[in-house]
C-alpha positions in Angstrom: 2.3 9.7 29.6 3.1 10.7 25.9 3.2 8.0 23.7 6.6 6.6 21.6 6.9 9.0 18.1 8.4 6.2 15.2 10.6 7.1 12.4 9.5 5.9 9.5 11.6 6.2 5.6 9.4 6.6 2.6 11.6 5.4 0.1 10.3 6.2 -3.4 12.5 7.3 -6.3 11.2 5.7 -9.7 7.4 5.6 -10.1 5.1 5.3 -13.4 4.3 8.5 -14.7 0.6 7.3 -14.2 0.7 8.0 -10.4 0.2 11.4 -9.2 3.3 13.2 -7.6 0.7 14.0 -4.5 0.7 10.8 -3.2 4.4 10.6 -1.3 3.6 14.0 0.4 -0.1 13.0 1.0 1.2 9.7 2.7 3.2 12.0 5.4 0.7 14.1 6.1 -1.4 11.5 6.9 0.9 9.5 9.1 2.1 12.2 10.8 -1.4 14.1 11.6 -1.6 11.3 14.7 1.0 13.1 16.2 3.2 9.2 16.2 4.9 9.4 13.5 8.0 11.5 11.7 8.9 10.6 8.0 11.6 11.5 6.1 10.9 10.9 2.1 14.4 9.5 0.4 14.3 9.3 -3.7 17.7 7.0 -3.8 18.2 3.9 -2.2 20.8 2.6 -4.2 23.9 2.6 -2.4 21.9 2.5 0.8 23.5 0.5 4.0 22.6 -1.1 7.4 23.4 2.5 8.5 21.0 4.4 6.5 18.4 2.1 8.1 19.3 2.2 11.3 17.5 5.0 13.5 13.9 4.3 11.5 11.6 1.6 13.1 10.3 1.4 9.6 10.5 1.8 6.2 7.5 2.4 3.8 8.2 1.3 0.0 6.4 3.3 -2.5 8.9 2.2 -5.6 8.5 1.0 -9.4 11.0 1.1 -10.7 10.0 2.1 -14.0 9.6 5.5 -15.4 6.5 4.4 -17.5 4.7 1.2 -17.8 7.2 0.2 -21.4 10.4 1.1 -19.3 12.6 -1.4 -18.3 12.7 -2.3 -14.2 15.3 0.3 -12.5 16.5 -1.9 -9.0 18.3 -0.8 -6.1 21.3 -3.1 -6.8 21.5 -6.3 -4.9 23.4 -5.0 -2.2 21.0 -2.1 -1.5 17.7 -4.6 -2.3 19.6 -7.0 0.6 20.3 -3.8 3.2 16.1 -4.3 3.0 15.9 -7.7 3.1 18.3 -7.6 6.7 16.7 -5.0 8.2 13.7 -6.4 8.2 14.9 -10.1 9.3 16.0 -8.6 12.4 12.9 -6.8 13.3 12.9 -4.0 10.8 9.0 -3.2 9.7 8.2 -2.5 6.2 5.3 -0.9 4.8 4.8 -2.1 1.0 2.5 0.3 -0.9 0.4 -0.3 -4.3 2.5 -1.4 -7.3 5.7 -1.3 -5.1 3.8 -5.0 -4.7 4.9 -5.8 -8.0 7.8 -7.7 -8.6 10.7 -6.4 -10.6 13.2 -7.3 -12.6 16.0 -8.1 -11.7 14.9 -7.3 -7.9 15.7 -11.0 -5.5 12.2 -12.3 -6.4 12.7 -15.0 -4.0 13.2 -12.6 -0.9 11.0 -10.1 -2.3 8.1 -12.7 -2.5 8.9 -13.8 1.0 9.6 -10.5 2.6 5.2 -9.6 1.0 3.9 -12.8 1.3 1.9 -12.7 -2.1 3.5 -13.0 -5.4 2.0 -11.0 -8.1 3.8 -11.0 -11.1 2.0 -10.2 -15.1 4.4 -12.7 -16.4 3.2 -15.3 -13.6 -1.0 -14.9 -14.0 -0.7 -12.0 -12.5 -3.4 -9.5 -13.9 -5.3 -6.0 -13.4 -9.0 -5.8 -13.8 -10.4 -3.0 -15.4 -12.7 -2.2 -12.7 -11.8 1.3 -11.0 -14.7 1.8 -8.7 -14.0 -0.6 -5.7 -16.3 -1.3 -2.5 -13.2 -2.7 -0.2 -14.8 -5.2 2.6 -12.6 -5.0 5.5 -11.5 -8.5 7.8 -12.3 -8.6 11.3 -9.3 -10.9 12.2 -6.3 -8.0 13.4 -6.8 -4.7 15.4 -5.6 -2.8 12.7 -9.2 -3.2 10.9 -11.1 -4.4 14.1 -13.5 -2.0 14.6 -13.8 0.4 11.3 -16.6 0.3 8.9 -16.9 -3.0 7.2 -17.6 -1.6 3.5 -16.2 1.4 2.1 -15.6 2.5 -1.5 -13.4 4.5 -3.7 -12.8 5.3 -6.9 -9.9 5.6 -9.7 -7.8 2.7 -7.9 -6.0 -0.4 -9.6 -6.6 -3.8 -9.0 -4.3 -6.1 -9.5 -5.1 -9.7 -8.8 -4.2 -13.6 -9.1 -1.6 -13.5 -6.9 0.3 -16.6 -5.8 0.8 -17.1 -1.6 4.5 -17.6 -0.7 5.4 -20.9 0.6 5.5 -21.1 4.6 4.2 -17.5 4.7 2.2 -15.7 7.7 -0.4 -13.9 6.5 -3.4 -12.4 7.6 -6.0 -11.0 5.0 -7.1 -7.1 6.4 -9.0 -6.2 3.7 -10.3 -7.5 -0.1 -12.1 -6.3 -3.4 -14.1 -8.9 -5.5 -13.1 -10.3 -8.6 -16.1 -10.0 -10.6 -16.2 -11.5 -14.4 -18.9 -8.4 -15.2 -16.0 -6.0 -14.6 -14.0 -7.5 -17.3 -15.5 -4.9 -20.7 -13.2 -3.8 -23.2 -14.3 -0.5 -22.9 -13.4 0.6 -19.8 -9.8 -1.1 -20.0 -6.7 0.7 -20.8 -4.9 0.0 -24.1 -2.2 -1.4 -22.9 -3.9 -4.5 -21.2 -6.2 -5.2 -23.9 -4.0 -8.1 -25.4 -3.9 -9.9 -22.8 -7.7 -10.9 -22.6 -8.0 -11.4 -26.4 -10.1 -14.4 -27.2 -10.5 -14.9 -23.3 -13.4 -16.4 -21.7 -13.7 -14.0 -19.2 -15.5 -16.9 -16.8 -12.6 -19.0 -17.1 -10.2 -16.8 -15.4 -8.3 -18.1 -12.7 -9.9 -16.5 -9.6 -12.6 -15.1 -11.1 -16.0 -14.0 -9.1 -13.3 -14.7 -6.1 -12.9 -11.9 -3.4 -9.4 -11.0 -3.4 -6.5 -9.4 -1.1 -5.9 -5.5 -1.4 -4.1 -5.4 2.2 -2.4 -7.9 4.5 0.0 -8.3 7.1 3.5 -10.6 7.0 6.2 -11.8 9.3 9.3 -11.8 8.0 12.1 -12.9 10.3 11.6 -10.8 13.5 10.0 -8.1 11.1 6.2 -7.3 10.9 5.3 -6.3 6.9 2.2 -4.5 6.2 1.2 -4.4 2.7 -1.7 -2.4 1.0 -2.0 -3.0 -3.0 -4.8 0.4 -3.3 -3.7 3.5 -3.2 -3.1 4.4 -6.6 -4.2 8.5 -6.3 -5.3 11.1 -3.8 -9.1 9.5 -4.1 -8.6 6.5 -2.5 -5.7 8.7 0.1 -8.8 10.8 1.1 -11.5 8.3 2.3 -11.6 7.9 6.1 -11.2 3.7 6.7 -8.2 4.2 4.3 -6.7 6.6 6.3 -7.3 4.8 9.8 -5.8 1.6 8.2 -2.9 3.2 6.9 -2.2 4.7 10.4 -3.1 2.0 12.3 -1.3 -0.3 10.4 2.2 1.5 10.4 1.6 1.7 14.5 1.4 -2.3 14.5 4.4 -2.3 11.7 6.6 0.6 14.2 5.7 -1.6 17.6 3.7 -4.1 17.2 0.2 -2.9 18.5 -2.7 -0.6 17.6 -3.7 2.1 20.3 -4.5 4.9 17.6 -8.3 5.2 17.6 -10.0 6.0 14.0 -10.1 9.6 13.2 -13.4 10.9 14.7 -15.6 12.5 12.0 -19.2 11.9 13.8 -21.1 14.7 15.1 -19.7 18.4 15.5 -16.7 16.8 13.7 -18.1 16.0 10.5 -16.5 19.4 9.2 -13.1 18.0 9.8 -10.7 18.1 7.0 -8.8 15.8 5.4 -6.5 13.4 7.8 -9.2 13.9 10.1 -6.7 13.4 12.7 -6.2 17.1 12.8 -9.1 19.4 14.2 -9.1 21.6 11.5 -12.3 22.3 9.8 -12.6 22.0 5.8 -12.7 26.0 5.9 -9.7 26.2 7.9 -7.7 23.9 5.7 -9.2 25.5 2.4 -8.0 29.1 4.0 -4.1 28.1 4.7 -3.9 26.2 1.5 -5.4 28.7 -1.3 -1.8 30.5 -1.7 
């Protein structure tokens, strides 16, 4: 018996010129290489309705809302930002990916922190570390993770950390990066944060040397909300427990359990390609995609 295929909208639209245009396109590949998923990729939400939500069992949020980090936070409107905050009430899922995690201006911070279930905002404590070379530890507690390697790493990702719970929220850590005060050198940062750790004593920080959330789950309403704060760049897209997270956890947003397996790469299928759901070989994929 074949199993349910969900419909799932990537809304994107405005994202910081920092991120590479890959990602949105990488993201639905990935999802649908399991063969359960169809996405459709929107880049305007403003103006959206109940309607334009109404045939997807989920949404997945990769939006900024600036052009650039100096730009000025772009929203939805209130009336599109509250078309999300409905949907998911009444059983909606979300996906919430990377600095879509961030809180805008003038977004409905008090929905927006409870729709997450983390608030993480730079004018609240929140900050980034300048470490780029994670080793994520994965949580044992939820079948999205149950099972996959413990410790993984990846490279060329943001961390963002400090983050505040929301009141009465339900979440469940899936996976966290430590906090450590030895990544905090002024060398490897990038200009822009610098100011904020002038005359800081780095051991002081609140959180610091504290391992800290870069994926969790949420209820909101009926809704289950998946959130994953990596992601920033086709590095951390490529490595294998990122990509059975990210499809086991849209599965559990979709319907609310995980029956996808991880992709199998031991053995004879060590020479599969990149979403390692298909079983195409790194040749194969390097011949159809030379042109």
């Amino acid at each position: 018996m074949s199993k349910k295929v969900y419909n799932i909208l990537l809304i994107t639209g405005i994202v910081t010129s920092e991120h590479d245009p890959k990602v949105n396109p990488m993201l639905r590949v990935m999802l649908e290489s399991t063969g359960r998923f169809k996405v459709k990729i929107s880049e305007e939400f403003t103006g959206a309705t109940a309607e334009t939500l109404q045939k997807y069992d989920a949404v997945l949020v990769d939006y900024d809302g600036k052009e650039s980090i100096e730009a000025p936070y772009v929203g939805w409107g209130i009336n599109a930002e509250r078309v999300l905050y409905d949907y998911a009430a009444k059983g909606g899922g979300v996906i919430m990916y990377h600095s879509s995690i961030i809180k805008g201006n003038p977004a409905l911070p008090e929905e927006f922190v409870k729709l997450i279930g983390y608030d993480f905002d730079f004018n609240n404590g929140g900050r980034k570390s300048p470490k780029l070379e994670l080793t994520v530890k994965f949580t044992d507690n939820h079948e999205i993770t149950r099972g996959l390697l413990p410790v993984w790493s990846t490279g060329s990702d943001d961390f963002f950390v400090n983050m505040k719970p929301a009141s009465n929220s339900h979440v469940a850590v899936l996976a966290t990066v430590k906090d450590a005060v030895e990544d905090y050198d002024f060398s490897r940062m990038q200009k822009h944060r610098i100011d904020e750790f002038n005359d800081v004593d780095f051991s002081k920080l609140p959180g610091i040397n504290e391992d800290v959330p870069v994926a969790w789950i949420n209820t909101y309403g009926k809704g289950r909300v998946f959130s994953v704060f990596i992601g920033h760049g086709p590095d951390t897209l490529r490595r294998h427990p990122f990509v059975a997270m990210m499809c086991r956890g849209a599965e559990w947003v979709c319907g609310g359990e995980v029956t996808l397996e991880p992709p199998n790469i031991d053995g004879n299928n060590r020479t599969r390609s990149w979403p390692y759901y298909w079983d195409t070989t790194v040749q194969q994929y390097a011949w159809i995609t030379q042109f």
